[in-house]
Steps between C-alpha positions, in 0.01 A plus 500: 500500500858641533603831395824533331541902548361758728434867431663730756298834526557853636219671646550855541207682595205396243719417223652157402821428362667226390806441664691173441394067389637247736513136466378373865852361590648831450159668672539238776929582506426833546253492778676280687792760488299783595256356715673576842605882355287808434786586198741207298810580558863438287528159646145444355589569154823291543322196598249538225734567242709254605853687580689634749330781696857715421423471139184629555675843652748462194201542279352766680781716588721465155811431706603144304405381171249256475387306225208565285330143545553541884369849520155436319449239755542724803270772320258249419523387877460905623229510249266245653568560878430903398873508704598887553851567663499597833612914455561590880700157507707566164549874628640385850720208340627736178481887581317495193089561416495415114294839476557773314319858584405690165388860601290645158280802610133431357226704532147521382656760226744189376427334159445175509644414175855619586575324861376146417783361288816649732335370846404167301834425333675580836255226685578259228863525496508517926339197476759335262751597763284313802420879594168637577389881508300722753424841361499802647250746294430768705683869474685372823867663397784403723282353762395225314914385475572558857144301593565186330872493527443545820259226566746275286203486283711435207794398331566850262293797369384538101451908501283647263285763407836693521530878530765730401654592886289179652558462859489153512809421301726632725317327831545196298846507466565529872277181549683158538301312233515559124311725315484561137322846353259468217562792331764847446518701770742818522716268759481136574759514824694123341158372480436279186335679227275351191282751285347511152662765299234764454757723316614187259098483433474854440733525225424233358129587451652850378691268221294307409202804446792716343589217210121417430466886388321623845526909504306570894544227772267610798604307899176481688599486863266486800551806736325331788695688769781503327524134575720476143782747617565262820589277294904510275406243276227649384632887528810363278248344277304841417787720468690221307231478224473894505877552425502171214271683351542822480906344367292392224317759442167410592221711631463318875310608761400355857124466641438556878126323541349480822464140527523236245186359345209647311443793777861654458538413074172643424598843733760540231420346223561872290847499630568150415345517194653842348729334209268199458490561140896522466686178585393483823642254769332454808744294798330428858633257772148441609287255383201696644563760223426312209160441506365799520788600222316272293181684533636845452689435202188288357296797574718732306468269195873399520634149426716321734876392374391662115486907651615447878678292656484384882777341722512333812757440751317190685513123474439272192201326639343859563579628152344245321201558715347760360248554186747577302865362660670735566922630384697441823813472679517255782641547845572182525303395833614132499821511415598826710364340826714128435755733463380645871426202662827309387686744645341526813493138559896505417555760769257294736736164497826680485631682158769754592499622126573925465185671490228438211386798290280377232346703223271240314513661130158436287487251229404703214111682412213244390410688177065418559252630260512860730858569341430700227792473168451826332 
């Protein structure tokens, strides 16, 4: 009996995964091809697809058009001989690594809610660009930079994490690859510069509280050594709801906790709580905080979005998250870090454009059932 199609499978370690169906011809094209080499090569995927091995390296390197129908064919064809370029081969032949180094700090303290969508969106839209990433997560500083840019490691630096003074930014600008900073530092030295506008958010928030008849706004802000005050965007976005509100003449006040989460919310609940029976509003950039808010105000017999109201300054997807989904302002993790890696890759292949300095303004408040209307 003759079999029509043949499964190829990928073992990797006990699992099983599907990979790829064959007819034998193309099963028996491709072996033939490879059969003599440990790895296919571009002349591989040319035969199979049936073109010239150049338009292959068109297709991979984006340096001529090429038509749709002719494209699918040589993905198809890199598809079923699992073809990968040859990196130390492209790097000798083009300068170039198609990598790009993102350094984001993260600890065992980071939240895993908050770093996911940046370091995802930035993969996604390298990857639309026929650029990979490596990351560099460790508290390295400047060495990191001088490490990989020294090793040629890769083709331009995403920076983030950013600190006010942050030594990196002005290593990076001596470096002769790109870099772009993710984030507002006191001085970006002609670097490229694309940030959420905390201080936009900020008033905003204030607004928006002020015109739904809010009389006491409390900030909670984790004090974990003083990790907030490194930071401008977030400095600017405490002492820019403080002064919108006190213009508009409402009681505001700012909450050190230890940490976020239950441990550091319950430790000062009484403070938080003080005008919980007046209009309160209660704003946190942490979605660790609002949890254990939940339970707190619960426990004091007081109903969410009718007698208090709680905002976020965190993604969508988080907000709606919760029990009750929460009021929130969005930093806008996908489309600040486009923003990022489009310019990045535009410095990478050439742009001579003045110097970027981006701030992303918010879109508006998603009025949840935690915004109280009093």
């Amino acid at each position: 009996m003759r079999v029509d199609r043949v499964v190829k499978i990928l073992i990797i370690g006990e699992g099983v995964f599907l990979e790829d169906h064959l007819t034998l011809g193309e099963l028996e094209s491709a072996n033939s091809l490879t059969s003599h080499r440990k790895h296919p090569t571009s002349k591989d995927v040319a035969a199979l697809a049936g073109v010239a091995q150049s338009t292959v390296s068109y297709v991979m390197n984006g340096s001529r058009p090429v038509s749709k129908a002719t494209k699918d064919k040589i993905m198809s064809a890199m598809k079923k001989l699992n073809y990968q370029p040859n990196t130390a081969a492209r790097v000798l032949r083009t300068s170039k690594t198609q990598l790009i180094a993102v350094l984001e700090t993260i600890t065992a303290d980071s939240d895993g809610t908050i770093i996911p969508p940046y370091l995802a969106t930035i993969a996604e839209e390298s990857r639309k660009r026929n650029f990979d990433i490596i990351l560099s997560a460790t508290s390295e500083g400047p060495a990191a930079l001088t490490r990989l840019s020294g090793r040629s490691s890769c083709d331009g630096f995403i920076i983030m994490d950013v600190e006010k003074n942050d030594p990196r930014i002005e290593v990076a600008s001596k470096l002769e690859i790109p870099s772009v900073i993710f984030g507002h530092p006191n001085r970006s030295f002609g670097l490229d510069t694309i940030y959420f506008d905390y201080e936009a958010a900020a008033k905003l928030i204030v607004d928006t509280l002020a015109s739904s008849g809010h009389r006491h706004i409390v900030f909670i802000k984790p004090d974990s050594e003083g990790r907030e005050d490194k930071f401008k965007s977030f400095v600017l976005f405490y002492r820019c709801g403080v002064m919108r509100a006190r213009q508009l003449g409402i009681d505001v006040a700012i909450i050190r906790i230890g940490s976020s989460g239950w441990r550091g919310i319950s430790v000062s609940k009484k403070e938080i709580l003080m005008n919980c029976r007046d209009r309160l509003a209660i704003v946190s950039r942490s979605p660790q905080d609002f949890e254990p808010l939940h339970r707190i105000l619960e426990q004091e017999h007081l109903r969410i979005g009718i007698e208090v109201s709680l905002i976020g300054v965190f993604d969508d997807p988080v907000a709606k998250s919760f029990q009750f989904p929460v009021a929130n302002v969005s930093p806008r993790p996908e489309f600040v870090s486009r923003r990022v890696v489009d310019t990045l890759i535009n410095r990478i292949e050439g742009s001579v454009d003045n110097q970027i300095i981006e701030a992303v303004k918010p879109l508006g408040l998603n009025s949840r059932c935690t915004l109280a209307h009093f």
